[in-house]
N, C-alpha and C positions, 0 to 999 in steps of 0.2 A: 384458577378455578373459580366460577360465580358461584353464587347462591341462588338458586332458584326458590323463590318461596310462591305456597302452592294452599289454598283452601282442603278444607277435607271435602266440600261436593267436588272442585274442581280435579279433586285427586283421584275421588271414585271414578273421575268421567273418563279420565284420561290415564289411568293405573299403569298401563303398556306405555306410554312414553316417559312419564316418570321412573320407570323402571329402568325404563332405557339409559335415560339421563345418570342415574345413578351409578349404571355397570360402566357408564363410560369414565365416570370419574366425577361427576358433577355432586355439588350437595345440594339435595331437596330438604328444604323445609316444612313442611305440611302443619299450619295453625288449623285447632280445629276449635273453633269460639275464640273468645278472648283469652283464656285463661292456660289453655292447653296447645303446647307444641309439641312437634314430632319431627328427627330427621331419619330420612331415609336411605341405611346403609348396607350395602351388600355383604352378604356371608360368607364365606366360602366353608367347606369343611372342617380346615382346620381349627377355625376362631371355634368352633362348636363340640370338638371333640382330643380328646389327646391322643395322640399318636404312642404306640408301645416305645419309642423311643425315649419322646419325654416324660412317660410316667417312669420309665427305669429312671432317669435325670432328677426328677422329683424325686425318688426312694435314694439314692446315691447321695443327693444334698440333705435328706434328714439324717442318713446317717452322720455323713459328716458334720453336722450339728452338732451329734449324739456325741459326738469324738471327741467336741470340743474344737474343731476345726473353722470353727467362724468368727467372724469379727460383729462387734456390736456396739452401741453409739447411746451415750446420753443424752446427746446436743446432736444440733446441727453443727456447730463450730469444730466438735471430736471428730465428727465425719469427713465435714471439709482438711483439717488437717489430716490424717489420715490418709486422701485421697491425695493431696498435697505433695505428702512422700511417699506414697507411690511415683508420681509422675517426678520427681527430681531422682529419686532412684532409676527412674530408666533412663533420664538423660545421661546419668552418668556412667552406664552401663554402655 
């Protein structure tokens, strides 16, 4: 994948092929001064809204929370071990 980098006049001029660029998979970078960058990435619906699926998904996991049903970490190193025996638990499974 390149990186296209791209001015903010050049991006007004040309906004249709940047656009373009973008849906095809490319990453536009857009500087506009010195100070300030932008990249330009495609949306689709889902990134913007939740699905009734996932909201039930979201309600099921607090409750299970609520249950007492979760795991939880002081450390990075609780978590990596943790993770640890999981994955030796299933080899031996």
């Amino acid at each position: 994948m390149a990186i296209i980098e791209t001015t903010s006049r050049q991006f007004r001029e040309r906004q249709k092929d940047f656009f373009e660029l973008a849906d095809k998979g490319e990453k536009v970078v857009i500087r506009r001064g010195r100070k300030q960058t932008y990249v330009l990435t495609p949306v689709s619906e889902n990134d913007l809204y939740l699905s009734p699926e996932m909201i039930q998904r979201i309600k099921e996991s607090q409750q299970e929370i609520k249950e007492g049903k979760s795991v939880s970490f002081n450390s990075v190193d609780e978590m990596d071990k943790y993770f640890q025996a999981l994955t030796k638990e299933k080899r031996e499974d």
